[in-house]
N, C-alpha and C positions, 0 to 999 in steps of 0.2 A: 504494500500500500504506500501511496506516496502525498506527504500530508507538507503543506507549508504551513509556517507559523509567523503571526506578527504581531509587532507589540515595542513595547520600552523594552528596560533595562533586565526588569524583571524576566521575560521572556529570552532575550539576548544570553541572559545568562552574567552579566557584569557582577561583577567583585566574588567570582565565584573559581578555585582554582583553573578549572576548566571549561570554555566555555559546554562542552559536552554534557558537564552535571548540571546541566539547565533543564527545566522540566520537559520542553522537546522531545529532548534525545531518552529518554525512559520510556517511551514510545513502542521501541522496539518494531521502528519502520524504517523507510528510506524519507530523511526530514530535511526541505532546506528551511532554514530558519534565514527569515527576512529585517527578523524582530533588530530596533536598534536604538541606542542607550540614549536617554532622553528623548525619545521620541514622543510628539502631542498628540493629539487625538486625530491631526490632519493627517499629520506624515504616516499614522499605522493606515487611514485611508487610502493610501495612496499606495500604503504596502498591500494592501489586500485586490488595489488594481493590477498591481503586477501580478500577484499571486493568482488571480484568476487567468489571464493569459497562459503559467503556464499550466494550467487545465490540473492540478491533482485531484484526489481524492475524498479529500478534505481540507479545510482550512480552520488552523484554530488560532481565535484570537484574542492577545491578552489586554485589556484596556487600560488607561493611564487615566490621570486625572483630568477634569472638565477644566479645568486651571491652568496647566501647559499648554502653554501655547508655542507655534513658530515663531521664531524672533534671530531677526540677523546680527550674529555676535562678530561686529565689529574687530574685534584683537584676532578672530581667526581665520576672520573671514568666510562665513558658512553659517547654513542655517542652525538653529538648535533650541531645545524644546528647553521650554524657561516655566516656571510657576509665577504667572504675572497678577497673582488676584493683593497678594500681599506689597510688590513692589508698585504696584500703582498708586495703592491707600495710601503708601509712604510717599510718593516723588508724584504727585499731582502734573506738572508740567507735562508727565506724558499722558495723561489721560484721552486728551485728542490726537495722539500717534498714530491712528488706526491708519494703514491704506486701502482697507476697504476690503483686504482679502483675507481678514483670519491673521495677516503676517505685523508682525509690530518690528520697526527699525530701533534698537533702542540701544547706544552705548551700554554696553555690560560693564 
């Protein structure tokens, strides 16, 4: 059976010796795991489009907080999932940051 997975970190497997002791892979199938660390609610979206193109078996997916969101982190250059419900109450100035797509540009 051939099952893709997507999600944050939790699924990814992060801070775990290996990403393999991730819940995924206890499966006991052929798994490509899509899942990836700080990822928001958009981007597992956008995992589960790719995941559907390549046609498996199943799809299982792990959900992140309604809270992360996409935000362009600056220092790295690249998108990355941030918890903005706390830092907007604090730094008012970006609270009209939006571009209108879900993505906030926000100095990290």
């Amino acid at each position: 059976m051939f099952i893709i997975t997507c999600g944050d970190s939790f699924t990814q497997g992060e801070g775990l010796e290996k990403q393999t002791q991730a819940y995924p892979y206890l499966l006991n199938a052929d798994i490509k795991n899509l899942a990836q660390s700080g990822a928001s609610e958009y981007l597992i979206t956008t995992q589960i489009e790719q995941a559907v193109k390549l046609k498996p078996n199943l799809i299982i997916v792990g959900h992140t907080s309604e809270y992360r969101w996409e935000v362009w982190d600056a220092r790295n250059e690249c998108q990355q999932g941030f918890i903005i419900a706390n830092h907007i109450l604090k730094n008012e100035k970006y609270s009209n940051n939006s571009t209108g797509r879900g993505t906030w540009h926000i100095g990290l």
